[in-house]
C-alpha positions as CSV (number, residue, x, y, z in Angstrom):
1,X,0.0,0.0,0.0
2,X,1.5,3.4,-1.3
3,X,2.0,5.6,2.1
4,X,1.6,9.1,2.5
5,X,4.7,11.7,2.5
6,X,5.6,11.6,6.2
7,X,7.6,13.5,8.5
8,X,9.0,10.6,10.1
9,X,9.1,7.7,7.1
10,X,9.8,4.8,9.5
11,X,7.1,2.6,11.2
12,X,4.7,3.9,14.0
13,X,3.2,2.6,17.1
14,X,-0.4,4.4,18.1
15,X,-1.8,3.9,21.3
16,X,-4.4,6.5,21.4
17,X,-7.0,7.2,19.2
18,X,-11.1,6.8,19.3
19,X,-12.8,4.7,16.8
20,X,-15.4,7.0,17.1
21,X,-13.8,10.0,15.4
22,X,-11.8,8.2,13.0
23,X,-14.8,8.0,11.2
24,X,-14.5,8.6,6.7
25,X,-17.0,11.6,5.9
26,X,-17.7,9.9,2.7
27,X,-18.8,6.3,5.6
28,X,-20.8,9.0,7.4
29,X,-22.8,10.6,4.2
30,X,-23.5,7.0,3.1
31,X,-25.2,5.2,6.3
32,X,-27.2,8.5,6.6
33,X,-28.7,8.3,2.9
34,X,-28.9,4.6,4.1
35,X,-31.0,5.5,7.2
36,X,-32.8,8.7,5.1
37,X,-31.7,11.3,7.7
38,X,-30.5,14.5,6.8
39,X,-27.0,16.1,7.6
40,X,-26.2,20.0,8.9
41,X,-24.2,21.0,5.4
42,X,-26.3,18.9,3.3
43,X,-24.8,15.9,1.6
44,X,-21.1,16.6,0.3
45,X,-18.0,15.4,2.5
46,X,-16.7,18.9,2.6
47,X,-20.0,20.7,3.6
48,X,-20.2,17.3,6.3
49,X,-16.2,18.3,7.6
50,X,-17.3,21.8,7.8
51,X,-19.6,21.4,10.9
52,X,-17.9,18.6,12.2
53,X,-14.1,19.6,12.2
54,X,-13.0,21.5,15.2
55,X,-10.8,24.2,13.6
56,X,-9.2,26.6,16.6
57,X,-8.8,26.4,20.3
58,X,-11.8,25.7,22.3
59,X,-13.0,23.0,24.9
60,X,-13.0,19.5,25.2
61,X,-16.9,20.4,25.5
62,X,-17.6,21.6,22.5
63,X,-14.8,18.9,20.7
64,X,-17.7,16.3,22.4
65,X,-20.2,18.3,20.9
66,X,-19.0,17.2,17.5
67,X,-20.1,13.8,18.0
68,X,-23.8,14.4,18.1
69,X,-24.0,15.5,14.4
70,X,-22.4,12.4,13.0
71,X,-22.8,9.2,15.1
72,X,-26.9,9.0,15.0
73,X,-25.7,8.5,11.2
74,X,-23.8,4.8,11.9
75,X,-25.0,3.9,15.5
76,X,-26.7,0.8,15.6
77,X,-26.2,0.1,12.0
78,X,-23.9,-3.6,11.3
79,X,-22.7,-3.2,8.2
80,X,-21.5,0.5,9.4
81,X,-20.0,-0.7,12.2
82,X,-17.7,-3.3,10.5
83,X,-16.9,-1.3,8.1
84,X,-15.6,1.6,10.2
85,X,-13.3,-0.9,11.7
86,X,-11.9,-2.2,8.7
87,X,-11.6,1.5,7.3
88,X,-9.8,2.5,10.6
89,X,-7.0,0.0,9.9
90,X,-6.8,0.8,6.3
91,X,-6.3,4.6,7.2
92,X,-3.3,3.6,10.2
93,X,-1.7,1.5,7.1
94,X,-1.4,4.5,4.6
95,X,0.0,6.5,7.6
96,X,2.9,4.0,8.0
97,X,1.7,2.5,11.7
98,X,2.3,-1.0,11.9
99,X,0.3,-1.1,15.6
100,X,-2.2,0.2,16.9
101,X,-4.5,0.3,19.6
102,X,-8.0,1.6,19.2
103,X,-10.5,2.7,21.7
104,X,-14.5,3.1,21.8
105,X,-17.5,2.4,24.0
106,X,-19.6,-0.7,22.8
107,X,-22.5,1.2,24.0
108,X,-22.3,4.4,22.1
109,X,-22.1,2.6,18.6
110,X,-25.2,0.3,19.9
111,X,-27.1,3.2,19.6
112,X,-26.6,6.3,20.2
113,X,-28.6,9.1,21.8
114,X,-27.7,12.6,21.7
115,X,-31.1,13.9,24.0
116,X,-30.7,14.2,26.6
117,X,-27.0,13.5,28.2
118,X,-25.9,11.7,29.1
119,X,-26.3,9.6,26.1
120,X,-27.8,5.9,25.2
121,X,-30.8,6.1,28.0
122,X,-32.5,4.5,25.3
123,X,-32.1,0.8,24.2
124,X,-29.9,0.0,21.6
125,X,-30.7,-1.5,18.0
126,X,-27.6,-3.5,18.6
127,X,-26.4,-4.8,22.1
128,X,-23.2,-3.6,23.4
129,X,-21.1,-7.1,22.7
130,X,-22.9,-7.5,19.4
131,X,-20.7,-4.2,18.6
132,X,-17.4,-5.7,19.9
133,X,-17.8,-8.7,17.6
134,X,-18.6,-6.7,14.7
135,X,-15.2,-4.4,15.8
136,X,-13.5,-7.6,16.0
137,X,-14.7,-8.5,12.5
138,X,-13.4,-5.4,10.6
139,X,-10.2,-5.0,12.9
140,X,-9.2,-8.5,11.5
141,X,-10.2,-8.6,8.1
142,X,-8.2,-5.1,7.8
143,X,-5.3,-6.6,9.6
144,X,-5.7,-9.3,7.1
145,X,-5.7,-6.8,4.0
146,X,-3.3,-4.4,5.3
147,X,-1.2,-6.3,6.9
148,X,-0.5,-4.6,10.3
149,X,-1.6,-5.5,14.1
150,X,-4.5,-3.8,15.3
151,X,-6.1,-4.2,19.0
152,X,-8.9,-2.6,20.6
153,X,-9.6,-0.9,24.1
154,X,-12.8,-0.9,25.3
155,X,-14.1,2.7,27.1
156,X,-16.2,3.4,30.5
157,X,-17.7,6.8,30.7
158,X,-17.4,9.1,33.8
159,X,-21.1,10.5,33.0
160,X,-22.3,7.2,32.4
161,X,-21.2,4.6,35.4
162,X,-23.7,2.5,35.1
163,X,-22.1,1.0,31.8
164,X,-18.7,0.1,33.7
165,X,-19.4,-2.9,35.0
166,X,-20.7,-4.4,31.7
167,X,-17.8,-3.2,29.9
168,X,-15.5,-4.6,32.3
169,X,-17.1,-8.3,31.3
170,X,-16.7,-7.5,27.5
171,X,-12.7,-6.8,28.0
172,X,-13.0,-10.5,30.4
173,X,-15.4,-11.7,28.0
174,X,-12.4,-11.0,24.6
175,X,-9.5,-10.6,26.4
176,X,-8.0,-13.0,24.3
177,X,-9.8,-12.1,21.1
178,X,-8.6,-8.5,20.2
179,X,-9.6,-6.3,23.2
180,X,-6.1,-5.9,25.3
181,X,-7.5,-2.7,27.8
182,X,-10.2,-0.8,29.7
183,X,-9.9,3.1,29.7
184,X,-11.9,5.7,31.4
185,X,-12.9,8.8,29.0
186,X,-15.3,11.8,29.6
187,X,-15.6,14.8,32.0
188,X,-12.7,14.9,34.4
189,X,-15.1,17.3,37.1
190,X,-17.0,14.3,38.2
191,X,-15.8,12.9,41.7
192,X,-14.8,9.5,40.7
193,X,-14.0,8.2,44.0
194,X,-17.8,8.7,44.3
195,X,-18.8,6.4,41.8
196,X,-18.7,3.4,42.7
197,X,-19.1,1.4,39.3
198,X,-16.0,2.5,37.9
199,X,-14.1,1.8,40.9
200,X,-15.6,-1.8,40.9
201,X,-15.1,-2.5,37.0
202,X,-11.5,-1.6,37.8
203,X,-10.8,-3.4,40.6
204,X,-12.2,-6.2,38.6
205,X,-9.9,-5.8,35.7
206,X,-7.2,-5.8,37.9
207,X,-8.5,-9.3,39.5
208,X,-8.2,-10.4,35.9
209,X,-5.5,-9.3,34.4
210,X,-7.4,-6.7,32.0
211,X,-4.8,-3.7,31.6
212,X,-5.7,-0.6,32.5
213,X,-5.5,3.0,31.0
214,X,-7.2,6.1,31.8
215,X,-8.1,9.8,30.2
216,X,-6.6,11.8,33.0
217,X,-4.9,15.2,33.6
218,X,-6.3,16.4,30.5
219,X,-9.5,19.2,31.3
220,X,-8.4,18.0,34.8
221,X,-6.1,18.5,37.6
222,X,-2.8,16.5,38.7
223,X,-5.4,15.0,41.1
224,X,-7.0,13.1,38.4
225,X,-3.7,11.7,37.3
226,X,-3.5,11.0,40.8
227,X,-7.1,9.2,41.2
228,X,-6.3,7.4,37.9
229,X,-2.8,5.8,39.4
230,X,-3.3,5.3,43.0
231,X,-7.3,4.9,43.0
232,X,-8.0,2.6,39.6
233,X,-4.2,1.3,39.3
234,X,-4.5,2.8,35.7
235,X,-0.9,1.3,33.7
236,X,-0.7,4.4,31.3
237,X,-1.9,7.8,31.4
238,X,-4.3,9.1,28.4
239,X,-2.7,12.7,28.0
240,X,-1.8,13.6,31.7
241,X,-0.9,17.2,30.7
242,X,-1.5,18.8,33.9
243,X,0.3,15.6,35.9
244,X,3.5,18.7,35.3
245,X,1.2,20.9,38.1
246,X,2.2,18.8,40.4
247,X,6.1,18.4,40.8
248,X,6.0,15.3,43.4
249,X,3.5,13.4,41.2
250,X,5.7,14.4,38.3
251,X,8.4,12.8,40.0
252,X,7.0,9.8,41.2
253,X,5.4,8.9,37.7
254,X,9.0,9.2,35.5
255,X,10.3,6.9,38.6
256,X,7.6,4.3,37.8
257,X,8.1,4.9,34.1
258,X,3.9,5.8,33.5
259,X,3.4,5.8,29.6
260,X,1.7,9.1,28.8
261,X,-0.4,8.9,25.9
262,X,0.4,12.1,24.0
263,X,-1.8,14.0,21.7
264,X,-0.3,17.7,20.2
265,X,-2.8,19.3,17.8
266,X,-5.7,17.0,20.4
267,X,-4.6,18.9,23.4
268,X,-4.5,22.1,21.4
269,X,-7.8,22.3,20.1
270,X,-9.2,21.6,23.5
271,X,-7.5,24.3,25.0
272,X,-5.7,21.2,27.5
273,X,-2.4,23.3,26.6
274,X,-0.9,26.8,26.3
275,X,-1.7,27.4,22.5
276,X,2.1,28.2,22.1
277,X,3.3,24.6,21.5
278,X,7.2,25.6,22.4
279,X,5.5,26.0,26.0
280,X,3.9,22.1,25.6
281,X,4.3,19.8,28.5
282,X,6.0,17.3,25.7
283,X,9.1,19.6,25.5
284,X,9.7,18.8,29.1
285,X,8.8,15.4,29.4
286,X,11.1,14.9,26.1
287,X,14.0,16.5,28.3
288,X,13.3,14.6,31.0
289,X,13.1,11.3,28.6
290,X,9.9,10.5,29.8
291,X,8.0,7.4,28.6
292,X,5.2,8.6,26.2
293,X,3.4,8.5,22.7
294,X,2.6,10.5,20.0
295,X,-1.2,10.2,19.1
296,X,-4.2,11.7,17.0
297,X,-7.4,11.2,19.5
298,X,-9.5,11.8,17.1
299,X,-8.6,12.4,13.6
300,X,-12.3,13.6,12.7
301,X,-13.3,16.0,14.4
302,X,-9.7,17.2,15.3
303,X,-9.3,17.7,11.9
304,X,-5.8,15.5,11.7
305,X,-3.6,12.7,11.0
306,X,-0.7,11.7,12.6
307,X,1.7,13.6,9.9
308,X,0.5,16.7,11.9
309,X,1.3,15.4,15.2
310,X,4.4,14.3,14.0
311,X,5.3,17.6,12.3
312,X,4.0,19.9,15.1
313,X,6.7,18.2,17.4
314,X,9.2,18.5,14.6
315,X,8.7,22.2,14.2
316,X,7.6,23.5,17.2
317,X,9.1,20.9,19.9
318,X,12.4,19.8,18.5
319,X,12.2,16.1,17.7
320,X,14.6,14.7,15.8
321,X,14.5,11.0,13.8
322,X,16.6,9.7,17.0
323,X,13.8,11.3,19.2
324,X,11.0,9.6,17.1
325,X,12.4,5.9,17.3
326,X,13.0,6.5,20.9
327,X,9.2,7.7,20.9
328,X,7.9,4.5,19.3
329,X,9.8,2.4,21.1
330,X,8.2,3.2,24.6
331,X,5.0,3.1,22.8
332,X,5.7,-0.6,22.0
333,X,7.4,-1.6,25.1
334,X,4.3,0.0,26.9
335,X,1.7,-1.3,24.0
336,X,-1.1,-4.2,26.0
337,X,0.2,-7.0,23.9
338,X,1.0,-10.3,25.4
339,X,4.8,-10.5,26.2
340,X,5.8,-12.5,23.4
341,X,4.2,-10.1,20.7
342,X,5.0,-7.0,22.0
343,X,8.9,-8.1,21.6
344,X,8.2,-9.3,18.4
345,X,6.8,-5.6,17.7
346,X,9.6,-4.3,19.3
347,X,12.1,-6.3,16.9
348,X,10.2,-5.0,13.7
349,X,11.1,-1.3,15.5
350,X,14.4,-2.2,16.4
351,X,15.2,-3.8,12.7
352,X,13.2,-0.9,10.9
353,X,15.5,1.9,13.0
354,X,18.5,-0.1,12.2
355,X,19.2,-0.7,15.6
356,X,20.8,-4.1,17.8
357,X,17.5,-5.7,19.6
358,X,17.5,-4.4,23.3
């Protein structure tokens, strides 16, 4: 498969990026003529990007926002489903990533319901493992055509808890049959240590051997990163910008080598970060040779691919090629495969970079 013109030509790890906003405009447009609803912007892909792309500095609100235009278009829908999967791993081939791990809530693509929030009161027109199967189904059959590894992450939502504890089963449930994780996504405000679903599906994962990552430190304080380590025993951090407020946590997180899953022009848009991206909190965990990832989030409504991450921290941040392998390399070695697969992963990176297996 011909690849696009890349900042970093060499094979890529991804660890963070939503199923959910990967989504092809051209996927959307055709499941809604399918369903006969109508679009804002009528029916061409560019009119359809116009509402949905997220084009300055705002808050990771209104980047939520963005979801309620498109997903009514695919929720619930079996053929979209599968085929959004298969498209997602067709996209991460042409961008030169040879893993990837991809992350969504079962429930959301069941059916989703955009009033009121929080969304999905209603029942589904699939059920929530019928989704994971269909995933499953267009993960491999990309991996298959594209020939790169692809695993999935299944997400809890903070507004939602009542939704943890069946997502905890799913990630038992295929464990062994492409899900590797559970994460943790949504408003970072909401008193965690109150709810006592999450808490549980968590304590459960860690029972049985589910990994563990969670969106922390992003819209939130240090004390989420906190929560998210010494509350839910989360193994990597999704973004964690704000984890640099607090100098002891700091500290005690590049001791424990915590992956933080990294996201430039994401964190940007959202207003997680000073706009200035010389002032990012990825030029000081790169100085301090921190253990983290480059990653889209959400290449829809972000508006991005990972050739802009890539080149923001080129241009703006300093990376070199050297810093890039070095980049990849902890996303591998902190990647949710199985032991014997994630060193085989790491040997592709190792033989790619021209490097002596470590």
């Amino acid at each position: 498969m011909e690849q696009i013109s890349q900042t970093f030509n060499k094979p890529k790890v991804e660890l963070h990026v939503h199923l959910d906003a990967t989504i092809k405009p051209e996927t959307i447009l055709h499941f809604a003529k399918k369903k006969q609803m109508e679009l804002p912007g009528g029916e061409s892909a560019e009119s359809l990007m116009e509402k949905v792309v997220c084009k300055s500095p705002g808050s990771l609100t209104e980047f939520l926002s963005k979801f309620n235009i498109y997903m009514p278009a695919v929720a619930g829908d079996r053929e979209a489903v599968k085929r959004i999967a298969y498209e997602f791993v067709e996209m991460k081939a042409k961008e030169g990533v040879i893993y990837a791990e991809v992350r969504y809530n079962p429930h959301l693509f069941a059916n989703f319901n955009v009033d009121p929030i929080p969304w999905g009161q209603k029942e589904g027109d699939l059920s929530p493992e019928e989704v994971v199967n269909l995933v499953n189904e267009g993960l491999k059959e990309g991996e298959r055509d594209f020939n790169i590894k692809v695993k999935s992450i299944l997400c809890c939502l903070r507004h939602i808890p009542s939704w943890s504890l069946e997502v905890v089963e799913l990630c038992k449930k295929y464990k062994n049959d492409t899900v590797v994780a559970i994460d943790l996504a949504g408003d970072e405000s909401l008193n965690n240590k109150a709810v006592l679903e999450h808490l549980i599906a968590y304590e459960e994962a860690v029972r049985c051997g589910v990994h563990r990552t969670v969106h922390a430190g992003e819209a939130g304080p240090a004390s989420v990163v906190e929560e998210a380590v010494d509350v839910l025993k989360a193994e990597r951090i999704g973004h964690g910008y704000h984890t640099l407020q607090d100098p002891k946590l700091y500290k005690r997180l590049l001791e424990m080598d915590m992956h933080f899953e990294m996201c430039p022009w994401s964190s940007y848009i959202t207003g997680a970060c000073d706009t200035d991206f010389t002032n990012h909190p990825l030029v000081q965990l790169k100085a301090d040779e921190a253990n983290f990832s480059l990653n889209t989030d959400g290449p829809l409504p972000f508006g991005t691919t990972l050739e802009k991450d890539y080149s923001i921290a080129r241009n703006h941040m300093g990376f070199s090629n050297e810093d890039f392998m070095r980049v990849n390399i902890n996303a591998a070695r902190s990647c949710f495969l199985p032991d014997a697969e994630k060193q085989e992963l790491l040997n592709q990176l190792y033989s790619a970079y021209g490097m002596a297996a470590i």
